[in-house]
N, C-alpha and C positions, 0 to 999 in steps of 0.2 A: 752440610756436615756429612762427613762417612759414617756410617754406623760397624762397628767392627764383627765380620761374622770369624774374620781368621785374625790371629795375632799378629799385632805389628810386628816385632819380631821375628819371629821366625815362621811365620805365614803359616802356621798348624791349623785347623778347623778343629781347635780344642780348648775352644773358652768354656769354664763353667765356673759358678757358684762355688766361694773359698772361703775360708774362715781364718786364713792367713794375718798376720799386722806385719808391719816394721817397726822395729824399735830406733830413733834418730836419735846423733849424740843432744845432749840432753834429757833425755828420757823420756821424749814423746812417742807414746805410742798409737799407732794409726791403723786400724785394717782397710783391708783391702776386697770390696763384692764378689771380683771376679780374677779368677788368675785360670793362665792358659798350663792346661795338663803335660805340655810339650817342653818347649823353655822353662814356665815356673814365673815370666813376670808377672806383675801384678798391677786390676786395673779398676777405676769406676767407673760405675754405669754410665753410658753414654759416649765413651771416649773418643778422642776423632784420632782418626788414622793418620792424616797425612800429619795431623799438628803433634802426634806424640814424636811421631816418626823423625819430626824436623827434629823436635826439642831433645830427643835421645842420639841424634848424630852431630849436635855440636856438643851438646855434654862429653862426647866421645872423642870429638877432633882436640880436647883438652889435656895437657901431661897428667893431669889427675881427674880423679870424676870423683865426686860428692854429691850423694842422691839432693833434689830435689823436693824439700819435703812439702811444696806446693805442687808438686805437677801430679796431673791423673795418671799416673804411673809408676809404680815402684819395684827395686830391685833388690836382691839378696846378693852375694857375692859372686855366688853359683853363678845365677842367672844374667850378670856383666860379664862374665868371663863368657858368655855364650854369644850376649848381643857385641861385646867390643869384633869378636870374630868376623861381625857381618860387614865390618868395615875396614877391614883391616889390622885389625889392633889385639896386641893383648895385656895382659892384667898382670899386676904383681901386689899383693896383698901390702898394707903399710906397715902393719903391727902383726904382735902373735895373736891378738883376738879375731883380726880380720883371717889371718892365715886357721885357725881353726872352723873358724864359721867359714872358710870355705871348704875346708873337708867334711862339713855337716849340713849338707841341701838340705831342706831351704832353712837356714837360720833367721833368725827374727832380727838380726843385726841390718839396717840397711846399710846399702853398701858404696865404699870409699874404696879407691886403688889407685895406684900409680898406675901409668898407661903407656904402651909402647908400638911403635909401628914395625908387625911382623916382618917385615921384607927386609929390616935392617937387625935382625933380633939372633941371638945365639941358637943353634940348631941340630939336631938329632938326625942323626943319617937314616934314610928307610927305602926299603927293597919294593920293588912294584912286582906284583905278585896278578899271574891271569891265567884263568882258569878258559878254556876253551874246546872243541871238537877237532881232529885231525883238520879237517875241511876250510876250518876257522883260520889253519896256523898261518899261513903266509898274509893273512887279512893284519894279523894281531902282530905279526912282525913290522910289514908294513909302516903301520902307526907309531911304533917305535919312537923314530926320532925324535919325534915332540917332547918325547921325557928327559932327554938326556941331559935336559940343563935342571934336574929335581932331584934324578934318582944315578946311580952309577951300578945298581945291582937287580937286574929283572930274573924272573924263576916264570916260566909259562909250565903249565900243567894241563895236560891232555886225555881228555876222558876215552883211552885207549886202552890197550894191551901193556900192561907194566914195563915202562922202560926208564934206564939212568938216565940223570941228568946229562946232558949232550950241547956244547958250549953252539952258539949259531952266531954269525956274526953278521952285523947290524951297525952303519953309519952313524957315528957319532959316540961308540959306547965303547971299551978296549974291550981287549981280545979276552975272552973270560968272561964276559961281564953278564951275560943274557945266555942263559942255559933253558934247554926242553928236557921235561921230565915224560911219562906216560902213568898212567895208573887210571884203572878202571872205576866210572862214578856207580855203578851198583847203586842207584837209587839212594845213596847216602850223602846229599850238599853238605853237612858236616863233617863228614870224615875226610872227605877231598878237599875243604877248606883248609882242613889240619894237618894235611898231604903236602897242601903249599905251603902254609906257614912252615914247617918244619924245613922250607927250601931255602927260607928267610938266609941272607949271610948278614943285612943290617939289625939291628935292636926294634924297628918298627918295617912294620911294611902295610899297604896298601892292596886290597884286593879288588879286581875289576874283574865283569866276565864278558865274553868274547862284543858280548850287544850292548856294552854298557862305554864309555867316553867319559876322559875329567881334562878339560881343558889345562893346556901347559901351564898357563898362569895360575891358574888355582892349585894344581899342581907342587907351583914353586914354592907355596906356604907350608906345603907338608909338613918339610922338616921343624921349619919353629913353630907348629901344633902342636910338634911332639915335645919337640922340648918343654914346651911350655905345660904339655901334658905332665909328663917326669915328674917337673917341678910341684906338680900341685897332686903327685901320686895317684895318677890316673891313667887306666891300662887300655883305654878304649876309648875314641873318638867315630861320632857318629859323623855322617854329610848328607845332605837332602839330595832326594832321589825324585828328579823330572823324567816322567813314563808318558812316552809320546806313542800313543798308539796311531799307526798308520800316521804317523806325522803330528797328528793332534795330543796338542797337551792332555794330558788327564788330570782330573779333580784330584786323586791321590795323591796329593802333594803336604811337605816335603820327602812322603813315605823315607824315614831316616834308614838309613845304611851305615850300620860299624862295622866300615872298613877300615879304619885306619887302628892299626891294634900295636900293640907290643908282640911281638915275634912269640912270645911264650905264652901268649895267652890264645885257648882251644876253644875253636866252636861245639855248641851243642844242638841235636835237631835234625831228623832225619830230611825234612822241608821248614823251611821259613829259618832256619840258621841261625842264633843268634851268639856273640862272644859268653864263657862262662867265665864270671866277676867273682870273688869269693864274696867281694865288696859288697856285691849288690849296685847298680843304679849309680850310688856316687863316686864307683869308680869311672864312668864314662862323662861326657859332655858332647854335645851337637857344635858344630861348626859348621857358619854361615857364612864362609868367604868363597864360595863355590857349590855347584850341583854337580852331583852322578848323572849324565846324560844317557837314560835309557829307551831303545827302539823297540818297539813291541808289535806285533801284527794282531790284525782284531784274532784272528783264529785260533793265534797260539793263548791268547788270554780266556778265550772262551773253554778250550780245552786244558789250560795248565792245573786250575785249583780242582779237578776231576780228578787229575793225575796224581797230584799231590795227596790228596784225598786216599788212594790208592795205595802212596805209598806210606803216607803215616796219619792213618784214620783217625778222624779226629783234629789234626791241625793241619787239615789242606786251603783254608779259611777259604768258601766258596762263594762267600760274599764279597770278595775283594773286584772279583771280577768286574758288577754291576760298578762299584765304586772307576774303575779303572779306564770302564769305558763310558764315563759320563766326562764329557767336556769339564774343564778347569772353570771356575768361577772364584773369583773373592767375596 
């Protein structure tokens, strides 16, 4: 038997103690001991990893999903529309009750949806947006063409000397398509986040920085993330973030990253960045059909949360560190 330290799920090392139920039709109600801080599923003590794991990816390879109200596992709406991600799939509510109790994480409603496979699903155009250093630029051009079957509209932004957008051309993208901006980061990640975004020409974009990687296939779901965000009035999608220091994984994992935003929607945070929701929380969701592949060198980690520290006292989190450089375990 596995004993679960991290979520089946979405792999967070944030199980704890819940006071949670589902409500099943019928009206049985069931709680739940343990539910993970990250996704929101819900679990009892003792649960085995690999056999939820099984039992939640054929539930999923089905046109509709209906919880399970025997299995050591349980979900809200929210929290299917997070795990169908990790397979490829997404959710469309059946009814108005479902459609509500998914605009209200975590509802006590357990959860039913119809089911679809993203790769064939209607879709939202979105701009790939990279923030990077002069030095960086021909690197981040470079890698370009792997995007071009995702995205049609790139904005690179360069922590330089304030300059226009400047069109560069790039194999595989028309002429127009991939512009360089310049503007100085002054110690502000949110402000130059919001430098790029404002570069957006599509309704969603994606932010990557020079040391960071999202594989083209995972890529290709973007766009019906978004849409499928739209549809369920959500201005912010997270993606888990793999921090390979010196090549090795790090335990920080899936340290979430919301990159993937609605074009109008501003970072807040002079370090550590995060989207400003009016919503709160249930306007975002994590998506698990891909990782942010990040390189990291031991030196730069030992000295970053210093720095950060430096620049906005108080939320330079210099604990991250230790976390960062300890080996990945489940």
């Amino acid at each position: 038997m596995t004993i679960l330290r991290r979520c089946f799920v979405c792999a967070a090392d944030m199980l704890a103690p819940s006071g949670r139920h589902l409500i099943f039709p019928g009206g049985r109600r069931r709680p739940f001991p343990l539910a993970c801080a990250s996704c929101g599923v819900l679990l009892e003590p003792g649960a085995n990893a690999s056999d939820c794991r099984a039992h939640l990816a054929g539930a999923l390879a089905a046109r509709r999903f209906v919880s399970d109200r025997q299995a050591p596992y349980g979900l809200d709406l929210y929290t299917l529309r997070i795990a169908a991600t990790r397979f490829g799939r997404g959710i469309r509510p059946i009814d108005a009750q479902d459609r509500a109790a998914l605009m209200h994480p975590h509802a006590e409603r357990a959860a039913q949806a119809d089911l679809y496979d993203l790769d064939a699903a209607d879709t939202c155009a979105v701009s790939l947006g990279l923030l990077c250093r002069p030095a960086e630029r021909d690197a981040v051009l470079a890698a370009l063409p792997a995007h071009g079957g995702w995205t049609a509209d790139v904005a690179i932004l360069l922590d330089a000397e304030a300059a226009p957008p400047r069109s560069a051309a790039v194999p595989g993208f028309p002429e127009g398509a991939v512009r360089v901006a310049a503007r100085p980061l002054a110690g502000d990640f949110a402000a130059q986040r919001n430098a790029l975004q404002a570069l957006a020409r599509r309704p969603w974009m994606l932010q990557l920085d020079a040391d960071e990687a999202l594989d083209p296939a995972a890529g290709r779901l973007l766009p019906a993330l978004a849409a499928m965000a739209e549809a369920g009035a959500v201005r912010s999608v997270g993606l888990a973030r793999r921090n390979r220091v010196d090549g090795v994984l790090s335990d920080m994992f899936p340290d979430v990253q919301y990159r993937l935003n609605r074009a109008d929607v501003a970072y807040a945070g002079r370090v550590h960045e995060r989207p400003r929701l009016a919503g709160g929380w249930p306007e975002s969701f994590i998506a698990l059909h891909g990782a942010i592949e990040h390189r990291l060198r031991r030196a730069h980690v030992e000295a970053r949360s210093h720095r950060y520290e430096t620049l906005d006292p108080g939320r330079g989190r210099p604990e991250e560190a230790a976390a960062l450089l300890r080996p990945y375990r489940d």
